[in-house]
N, C-alpha and C positions, 0 to 999 in steps of 0.2 A: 024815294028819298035816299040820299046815299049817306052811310052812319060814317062815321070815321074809329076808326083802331085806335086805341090806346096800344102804349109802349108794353103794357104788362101781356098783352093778348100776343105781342111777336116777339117777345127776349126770351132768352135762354135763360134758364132759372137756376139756380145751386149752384153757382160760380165758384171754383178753386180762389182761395188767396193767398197768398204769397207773404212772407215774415219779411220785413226786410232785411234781418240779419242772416235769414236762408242763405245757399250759398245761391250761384248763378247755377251750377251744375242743376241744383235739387229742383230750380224753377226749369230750368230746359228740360230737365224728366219729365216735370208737370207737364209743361206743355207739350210737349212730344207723349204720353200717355194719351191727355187729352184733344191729342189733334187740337189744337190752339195756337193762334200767335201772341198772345198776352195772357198778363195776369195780374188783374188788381193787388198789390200792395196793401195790407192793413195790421195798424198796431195800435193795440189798447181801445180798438171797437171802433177803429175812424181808419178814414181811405187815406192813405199818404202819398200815394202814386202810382203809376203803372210800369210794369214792365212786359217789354215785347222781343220777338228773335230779335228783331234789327236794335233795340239797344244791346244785346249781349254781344253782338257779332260785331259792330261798332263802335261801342264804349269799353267792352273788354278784350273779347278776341285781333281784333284790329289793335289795340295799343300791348298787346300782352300779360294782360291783366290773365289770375290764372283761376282755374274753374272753380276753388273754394272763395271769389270774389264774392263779400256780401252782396244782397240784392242791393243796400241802399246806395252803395256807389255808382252803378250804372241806369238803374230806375228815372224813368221823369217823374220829374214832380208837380208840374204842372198839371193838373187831373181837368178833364172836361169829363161833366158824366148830363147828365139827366134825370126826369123824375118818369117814373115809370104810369102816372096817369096822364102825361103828353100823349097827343096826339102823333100816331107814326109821319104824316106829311110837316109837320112840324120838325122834329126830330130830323128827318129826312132834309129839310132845307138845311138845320142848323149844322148835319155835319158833312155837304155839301162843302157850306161855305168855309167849313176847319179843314177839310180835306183831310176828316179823319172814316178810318173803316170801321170803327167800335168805337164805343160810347159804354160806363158801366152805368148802370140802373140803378136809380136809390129810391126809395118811398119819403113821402113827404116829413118822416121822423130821422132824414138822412143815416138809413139803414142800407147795406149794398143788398140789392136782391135781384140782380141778375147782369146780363150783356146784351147788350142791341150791337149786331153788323149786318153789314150790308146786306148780308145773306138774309136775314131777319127779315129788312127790310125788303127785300125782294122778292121774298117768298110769302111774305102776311103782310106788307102793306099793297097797296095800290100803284097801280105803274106806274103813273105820273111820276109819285114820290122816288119811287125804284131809281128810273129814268135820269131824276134830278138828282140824285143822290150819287148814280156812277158819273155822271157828267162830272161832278164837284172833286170825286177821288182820283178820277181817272186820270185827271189833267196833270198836265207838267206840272210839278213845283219847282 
């Protein structure tokens, strides 16, 4: 009988967060320290968005916006995350179909506790999931 993973058995736990009034500099630290392309966003104990290289390079570097830009100027706000007792082939279709490569991890008390990517999934979930899951990112937008 084949059991299915939960989200919490393949995310990365102790996630860096990001102030959004950080500048961009102190987050491109972050993430370059942590070998990461992102960093959830949070103020006052709630997710307010994410940032990644390609908004800094994008939204700032590209317009000349200068490296003590606060985080919340260039950040999305748009957040997709997940509950970390999902199922990883769950998880795996959903961000497929966003054609997103990370996802942050909340528990069901909308706490961040950690990050699911691809990598995540690929290395502790099951291929299928894997599989569907690069198909979904891979593709043109």
């Amino acid at each position: 009988m084949k059991t299915t993973r939960k989200i919490s058995e393949v995310m990365t736990p102790g996630v860096h967060v990001a102030a959004p009034d950080q500048t961009i500099r102190d987050a491109a630290s972050v993430m370059a320290a942590e070998d990461v392309g992102s960093l959830p966003v949070g103020e006052n104990d709630r997710l307010i968005g994410m940032i990644t290289d390609r908004d800094i390079v994008i939204r700032a570097v590209a317009l000349g916006l200068g490296a003590q830009t606060p985080v919340r100027e260039v950040m999305s706000e748009d957040i997709r995350y997940c509950f970390d007792d999902e199922d990883v082939s769950h998880v795996a279709q959903n961000m497929a179909e966003l054609g997103v490569r990370r996802l942050p991890v909340i528990n069901r008390d909308k706490r961040l506790v950690g990050m699911v990517t691809l990598s995540n999934v690929a290395h502790g979930g099951d291929r299928g999931s894997a599989n569907q899951m690069l198909r979904g990112v891979a593709s043109p937008h």
